[in-house]
C-alpha positions in Angstrom: 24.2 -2.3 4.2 21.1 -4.2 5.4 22.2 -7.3 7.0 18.7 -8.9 5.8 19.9 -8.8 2.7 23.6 -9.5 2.6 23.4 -11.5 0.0 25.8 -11.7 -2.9 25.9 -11.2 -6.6 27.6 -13.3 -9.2 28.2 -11.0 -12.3 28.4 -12.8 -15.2 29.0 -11.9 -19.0 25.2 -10.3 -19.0 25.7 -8.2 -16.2 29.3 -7.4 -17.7 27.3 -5.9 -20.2 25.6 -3.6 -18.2 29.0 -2.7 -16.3 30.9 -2.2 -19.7 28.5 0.3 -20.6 28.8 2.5 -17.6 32.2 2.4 -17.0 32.0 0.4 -14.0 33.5 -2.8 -14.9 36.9 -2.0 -13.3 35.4 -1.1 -9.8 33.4 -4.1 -9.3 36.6 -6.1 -10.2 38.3 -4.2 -7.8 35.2 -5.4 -5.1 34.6 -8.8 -6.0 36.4 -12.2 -5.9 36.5 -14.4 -9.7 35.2 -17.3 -10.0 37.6 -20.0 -11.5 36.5 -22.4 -13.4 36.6 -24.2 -10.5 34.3 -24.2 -7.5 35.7 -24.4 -4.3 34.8 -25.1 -0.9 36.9 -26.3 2.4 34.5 -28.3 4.4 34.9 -27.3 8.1 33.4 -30.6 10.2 32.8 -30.6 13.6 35.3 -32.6 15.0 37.7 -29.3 13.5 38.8 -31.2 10.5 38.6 -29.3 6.9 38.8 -30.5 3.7 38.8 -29.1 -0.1 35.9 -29.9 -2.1 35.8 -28.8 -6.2 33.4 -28.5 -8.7 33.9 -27.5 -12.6 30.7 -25.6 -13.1 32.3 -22.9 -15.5 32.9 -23.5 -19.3 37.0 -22.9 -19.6 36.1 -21.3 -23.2 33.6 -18.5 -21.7 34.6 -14.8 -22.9 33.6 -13.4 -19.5 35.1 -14.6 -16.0 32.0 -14.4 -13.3 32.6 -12.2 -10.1 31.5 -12.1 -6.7 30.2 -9.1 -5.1 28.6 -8.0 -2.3 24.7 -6.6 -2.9 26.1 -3.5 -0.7 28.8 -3.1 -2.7 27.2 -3.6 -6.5 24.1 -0.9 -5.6 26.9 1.7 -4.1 28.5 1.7 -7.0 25.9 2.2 -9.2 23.8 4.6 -6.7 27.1 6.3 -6.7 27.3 6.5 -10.2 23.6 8.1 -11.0 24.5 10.7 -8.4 27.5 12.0 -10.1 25.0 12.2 -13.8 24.0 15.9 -13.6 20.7 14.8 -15.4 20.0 12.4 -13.0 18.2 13.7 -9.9 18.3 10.6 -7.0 15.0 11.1 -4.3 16.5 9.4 -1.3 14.4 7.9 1.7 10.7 7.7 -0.3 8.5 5.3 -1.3 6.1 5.5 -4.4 2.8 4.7 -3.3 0.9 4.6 -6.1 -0.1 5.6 -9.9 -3.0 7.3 -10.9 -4.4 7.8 -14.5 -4.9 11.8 -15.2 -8.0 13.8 -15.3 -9.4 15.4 -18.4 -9.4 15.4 -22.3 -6.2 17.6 -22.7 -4.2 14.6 -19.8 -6.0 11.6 -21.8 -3.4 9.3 -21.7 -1.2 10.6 -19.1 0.2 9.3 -15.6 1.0 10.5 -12.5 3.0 8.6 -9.8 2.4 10.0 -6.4 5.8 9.1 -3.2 5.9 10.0 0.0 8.7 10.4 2.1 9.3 7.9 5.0 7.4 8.5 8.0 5.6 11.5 6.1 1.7 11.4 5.5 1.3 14.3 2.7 2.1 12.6 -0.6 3.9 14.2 -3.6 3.8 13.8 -7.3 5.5 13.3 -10.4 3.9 13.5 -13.9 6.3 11.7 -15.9 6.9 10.6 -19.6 7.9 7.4 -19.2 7.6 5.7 -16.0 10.0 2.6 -15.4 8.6 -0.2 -12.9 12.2 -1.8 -11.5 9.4 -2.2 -8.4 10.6 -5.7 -7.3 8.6 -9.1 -7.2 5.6 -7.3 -5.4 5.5 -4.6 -7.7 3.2 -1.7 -7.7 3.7 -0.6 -10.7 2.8 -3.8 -12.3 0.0 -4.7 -10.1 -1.3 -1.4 -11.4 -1.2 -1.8 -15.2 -2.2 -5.5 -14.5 -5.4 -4.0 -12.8 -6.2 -1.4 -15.8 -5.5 -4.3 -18.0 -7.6 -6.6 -16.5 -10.6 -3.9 -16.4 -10.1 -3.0 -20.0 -13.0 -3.4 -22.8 -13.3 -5.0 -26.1 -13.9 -2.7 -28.6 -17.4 -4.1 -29.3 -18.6 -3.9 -25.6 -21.1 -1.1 -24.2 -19.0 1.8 -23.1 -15.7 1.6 -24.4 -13.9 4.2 -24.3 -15.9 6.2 -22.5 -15.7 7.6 -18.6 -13.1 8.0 -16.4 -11.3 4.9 -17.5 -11.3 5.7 -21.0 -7.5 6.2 -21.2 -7.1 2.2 -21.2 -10.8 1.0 -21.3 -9.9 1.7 -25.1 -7.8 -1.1 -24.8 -8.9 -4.5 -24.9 -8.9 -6.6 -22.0 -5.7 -8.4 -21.0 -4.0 -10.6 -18.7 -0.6 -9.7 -20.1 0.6 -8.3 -16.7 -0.7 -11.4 -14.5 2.2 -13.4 -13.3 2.4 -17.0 -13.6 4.5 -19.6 -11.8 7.1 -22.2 -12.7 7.9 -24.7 -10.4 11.6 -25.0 -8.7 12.9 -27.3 -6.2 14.1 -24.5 -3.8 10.5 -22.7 -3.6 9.1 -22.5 -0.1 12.8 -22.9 1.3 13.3 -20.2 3.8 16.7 -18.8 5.2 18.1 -15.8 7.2 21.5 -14.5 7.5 24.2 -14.4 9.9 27.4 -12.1 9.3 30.5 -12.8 10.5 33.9 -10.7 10.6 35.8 -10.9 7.5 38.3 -12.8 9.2 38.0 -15.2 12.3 40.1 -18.1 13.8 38.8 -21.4 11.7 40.0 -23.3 14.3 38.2 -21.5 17.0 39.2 -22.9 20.5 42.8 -24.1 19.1 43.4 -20.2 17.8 44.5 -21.8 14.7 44.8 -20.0 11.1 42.1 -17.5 10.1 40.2 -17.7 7.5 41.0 -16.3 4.4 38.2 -13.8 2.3 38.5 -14.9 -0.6 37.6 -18.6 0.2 34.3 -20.3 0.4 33.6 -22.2 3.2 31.0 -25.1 4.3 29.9 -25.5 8.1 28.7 -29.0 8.7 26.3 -29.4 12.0 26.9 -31.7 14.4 23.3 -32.9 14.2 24.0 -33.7 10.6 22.4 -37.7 10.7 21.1 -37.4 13.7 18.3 -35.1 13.9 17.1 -33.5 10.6 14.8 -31.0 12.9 17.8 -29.2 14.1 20.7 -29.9 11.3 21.6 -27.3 9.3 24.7 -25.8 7.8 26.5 -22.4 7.5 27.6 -21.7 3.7 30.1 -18.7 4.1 30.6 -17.0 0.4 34.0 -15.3 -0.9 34.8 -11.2 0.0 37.6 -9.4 -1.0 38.8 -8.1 2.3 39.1 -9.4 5.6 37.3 -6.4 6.8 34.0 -7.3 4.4 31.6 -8.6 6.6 31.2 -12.5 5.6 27.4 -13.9 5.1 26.6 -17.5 6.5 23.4 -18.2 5.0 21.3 -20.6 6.8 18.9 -22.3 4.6 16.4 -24.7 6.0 12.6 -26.3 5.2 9.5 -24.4 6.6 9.1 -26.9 9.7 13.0 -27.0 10.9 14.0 -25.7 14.4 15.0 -22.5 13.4 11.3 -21.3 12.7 9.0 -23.5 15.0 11.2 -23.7 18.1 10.3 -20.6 20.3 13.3 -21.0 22.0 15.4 -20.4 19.0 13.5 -16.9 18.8 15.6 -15.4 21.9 19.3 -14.8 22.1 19.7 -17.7 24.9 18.6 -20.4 22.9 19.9 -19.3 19.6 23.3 -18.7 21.0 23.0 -22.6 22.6 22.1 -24.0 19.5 24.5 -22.3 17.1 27.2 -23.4 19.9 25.9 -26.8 19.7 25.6 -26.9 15.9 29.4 -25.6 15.4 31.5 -26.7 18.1 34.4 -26.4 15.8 33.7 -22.5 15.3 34.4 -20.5 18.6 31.4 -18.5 18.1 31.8 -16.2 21.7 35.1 -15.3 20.2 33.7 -14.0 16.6 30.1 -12.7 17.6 30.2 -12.3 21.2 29.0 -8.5 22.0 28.6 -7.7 18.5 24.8 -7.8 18.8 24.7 -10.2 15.9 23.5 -13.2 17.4 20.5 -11.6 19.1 19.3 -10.2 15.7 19.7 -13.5 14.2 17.1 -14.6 16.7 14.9 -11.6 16.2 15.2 -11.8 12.6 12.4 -13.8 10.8 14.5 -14.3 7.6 13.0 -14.9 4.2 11.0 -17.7 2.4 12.1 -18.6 -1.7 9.6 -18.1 -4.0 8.3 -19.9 -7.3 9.8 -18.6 -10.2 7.8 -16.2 -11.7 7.1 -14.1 -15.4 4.2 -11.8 -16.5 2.3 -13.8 -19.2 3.7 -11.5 -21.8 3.3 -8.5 -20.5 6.8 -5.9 -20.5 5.4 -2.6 -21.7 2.2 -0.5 -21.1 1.4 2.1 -23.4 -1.6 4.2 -22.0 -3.3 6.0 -25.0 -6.5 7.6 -26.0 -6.0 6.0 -29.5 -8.5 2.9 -30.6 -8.2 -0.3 -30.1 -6.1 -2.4 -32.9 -7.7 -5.0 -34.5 -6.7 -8.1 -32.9 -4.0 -6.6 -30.9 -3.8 -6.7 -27.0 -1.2 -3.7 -27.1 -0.1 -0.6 -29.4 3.1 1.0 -30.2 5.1 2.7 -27.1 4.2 6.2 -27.5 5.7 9.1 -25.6 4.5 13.1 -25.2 7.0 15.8 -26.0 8.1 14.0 -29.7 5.7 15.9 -32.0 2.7 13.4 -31.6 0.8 15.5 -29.5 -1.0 12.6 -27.9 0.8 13.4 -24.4 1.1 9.4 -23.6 2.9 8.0 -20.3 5.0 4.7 -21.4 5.4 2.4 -18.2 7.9 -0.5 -18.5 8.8 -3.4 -16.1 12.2 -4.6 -15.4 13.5 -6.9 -13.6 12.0 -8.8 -10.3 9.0 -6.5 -11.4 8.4 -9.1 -14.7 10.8 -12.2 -13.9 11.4 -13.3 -10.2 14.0 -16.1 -10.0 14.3 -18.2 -6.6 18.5 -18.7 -5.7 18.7 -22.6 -7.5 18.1 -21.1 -10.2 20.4 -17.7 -9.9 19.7 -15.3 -12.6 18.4 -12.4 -10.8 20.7 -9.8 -11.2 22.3 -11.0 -14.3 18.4 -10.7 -16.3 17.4 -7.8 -14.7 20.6 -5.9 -15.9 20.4 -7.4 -18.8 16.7 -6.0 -19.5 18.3 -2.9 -18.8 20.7 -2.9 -21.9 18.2 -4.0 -23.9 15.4 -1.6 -23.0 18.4 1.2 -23.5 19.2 -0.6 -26.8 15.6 -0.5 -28.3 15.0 3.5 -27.1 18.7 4.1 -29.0 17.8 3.1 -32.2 14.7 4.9 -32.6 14.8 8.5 -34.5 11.7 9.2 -32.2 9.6 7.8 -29.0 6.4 7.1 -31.1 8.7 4.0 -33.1 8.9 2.0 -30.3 6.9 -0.4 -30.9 6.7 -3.7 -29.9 8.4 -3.0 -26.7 7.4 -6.9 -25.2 9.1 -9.6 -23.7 9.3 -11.0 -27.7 12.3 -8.7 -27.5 13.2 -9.0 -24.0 13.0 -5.6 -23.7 11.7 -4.6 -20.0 12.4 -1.9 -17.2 12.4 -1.1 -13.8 11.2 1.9 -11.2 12.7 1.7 -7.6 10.3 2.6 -5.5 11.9 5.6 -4.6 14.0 7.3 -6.7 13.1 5.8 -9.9 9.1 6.0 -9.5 8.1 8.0 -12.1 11.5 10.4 -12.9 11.4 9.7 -16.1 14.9 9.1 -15.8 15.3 5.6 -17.2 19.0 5.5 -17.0 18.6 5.6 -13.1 16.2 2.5 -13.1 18.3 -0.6 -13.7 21.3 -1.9 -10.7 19.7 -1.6 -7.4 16.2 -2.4 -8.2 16.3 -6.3 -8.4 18.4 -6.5 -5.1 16.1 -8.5 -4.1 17.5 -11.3 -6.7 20.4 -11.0 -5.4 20.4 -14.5 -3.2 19.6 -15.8 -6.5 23.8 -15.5 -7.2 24.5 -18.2 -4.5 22.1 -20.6 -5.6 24.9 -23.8 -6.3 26.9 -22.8 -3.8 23.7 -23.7 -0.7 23.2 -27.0 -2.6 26.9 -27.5 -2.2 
């Protein structure tokens, strides 16, 4: 659990997918609240009075009912679930620093990913087949192949395929792997998160009703049309349990209080304007020793990016072979099938090719998705060297975690917990609420 990313996850029928396919369906049902077709929130005002707010945002005739789940919750159970695989082998606590093309006529072709464990300074290394870059929006992996891509050679020019680089100076030059924005209304946004108990008196200082898990809730300031520098709100998000820990997402422009007000950066001031903000919610009672307050302060939150795609780019074949006439990229090739051209693949999933800000919420959802289709395209090939095409024309991309993924080869492993990230993403029309 990392409270700087509680976020949660709305599953929908593309992650469902992904959960179907690993047997895993059942227990994120059994951690995660449905969404109705129906969304509701009780507005909690500052004077104590709630109210019931709905929305239809879900088509009644859709063949898969969305679910709400913690990030903490989704990536245990699918961490859990590579552990148990006995050809699966999970490196905990690393971080993959960086690839590195191999040495030599007889490694022409081939990668290496070098880790290191946390704190350590020796580096190890992997030499993997097929390297799966599920990385996140700052990617490594893809800033790499962008790099080699970008330093490529026409066929024509002086010194291709020749040096050092010849493994992808053979290649011709490409901006495949560059990233490109699209514009969305909640980019530049920034937020942080405060977690509450799973259950706490709504009606604070009256030591009315709790509140119930399973509800969403709405905190309204009472600076709301009075002073935009210091109004904000607290969106609280359905758990299953009342001992879940609840995020109350706090979502603001660049200039508001919470970031340019230095006395909002220590515990006294923040726990004088949160008191201020939300007289109606007894806020010594809930937080008061926890700590959490004072790492709200601390905490410097988060800022929503553009939307973001690689121009193209999903899959980077590094090979020795030619360049193709008129072709930025060649067939996915893999060593150990009988080629003998002892190729890396390296393919992006996820954040690592497609970055979504929360108003538009389809982290998760895509980056599973990418999974199942990646999975799907290795399936129905009788051998590595027929997987061609492996580009976004297919939506077929992948994704190393930076720790146990980088480089295992072990694709499988690659897809849940890399885009956590996205996970925000899930609660985008519930902060515009």
């Amino acid at each position: 659990f990392d409270p700087e990313r509680a976020f949660l996850y709305l599953i929908d029928g593309r992650g469902e997918r992904f959960t179907d396919a690993f047997d895993l369906t059942d227990s994120v049902h059994s951690k995660s609240v449905p969404l109705g077709e129906e969304f509701c929130v009780t507005i909690c005002t500052p004077d104590g009075e709630r109210k019931a707010q709905s929305v239809k945002i879900i088509d009644p005739n859709r063949a898969v009912t969305p679910h709400w789940i913690a990030r903490n919750d989704f990536v245990s159970l699918v961490a859990d679930k590579a552990a148990a695989d006995p050809g699966i082998t999970v490196l905990e606590g690393v971080t993959a620093t960086h690839l590195e093309l191999m040495q030599g006529e007889a490694n022409a072709g081939r990668v290496r990913v070098k880790y290191s464990e946390t704190n350590a300074f020796d580096e190890q290394m992997l030499e993997p087949w097929l390297v799966v870059g599920a990385d996140g929006a700052r990617s490594m992996v893809r800033d790499t192949i962008n790099t080699w891509t970008q330093e490529g050679l026409d066929a024509d020019e002086p010194g291709a395929g020749r040096g050092p680089l010849a493994a992808f100076r053979r290649w011709r030059r490409s901006d495949r792997f560059e990233l490109e924005s699209v514009p969305s209304p909640a980019a530049g946004l920034r937020y942080k998160v405060l977690n509450l108990p799973g259950s706490y008196p709504l009606d604070g200082k009256r030591g009315g009703e709790p509140a119930t898990p399973s509800m969403t809730y709405s905190y309204r300031s009472s600076y709301a049309g009075k002073d935009s520098y210091r109004e904000t709100r607290m969106g609280l998000l359905p758990r299953v349990q009342k001992d879940d820990v609840r995020t109350s997402n706090f979502i603001t422009p660049p200039d508001h209080a919470l970031w340019t007000d230095p006395t909002l950066q220590t515990a006294e001031g923040m726990w004088a304007f949160l008191e201020e903000s939300f007289p109606q919610l007894d806020l010594k009672r809930v937080l008061g020793g926890t700590g959490e307050v004072e790492r709200f302060a601390a905490s410097r939150g988060g800022t929503f990016p553009m939307s973001t795609t690689t121009k193209g780019g999903a899959a980077f074949p590094v090979s020795s072979g030619a360049v193709s006439e008129g072709k930025d990229a060649a067939p996915l090739v893999l060593a150990g099938t009988g080629s003998g051209a002892g190729e890396t693949a390296i393919v992006l999933v996820g954040d690592a090719m497609h970055h979504f800000p929360p108003d538009v919420g389809q982290g998760v959802n895509s980056a599973l998705e990418d999974v199942m289709e990646l999975g799907k395209a290795l399936e129905e090939l009788d051998t590595f060297q027929e997987a061609a095409n492996l580009d976004s024309n297919k939506n077929t991309s992948t994704s190393t975690s930076a720790g146990a993924g980088a480089g295992a080869g072990a694709g499988a492993e690659a897809g849940a917990g890399a885009d956590a990230g996205a996970g925000a993403g899930a609660e985008s029309s519930i902060k515009a609420t």
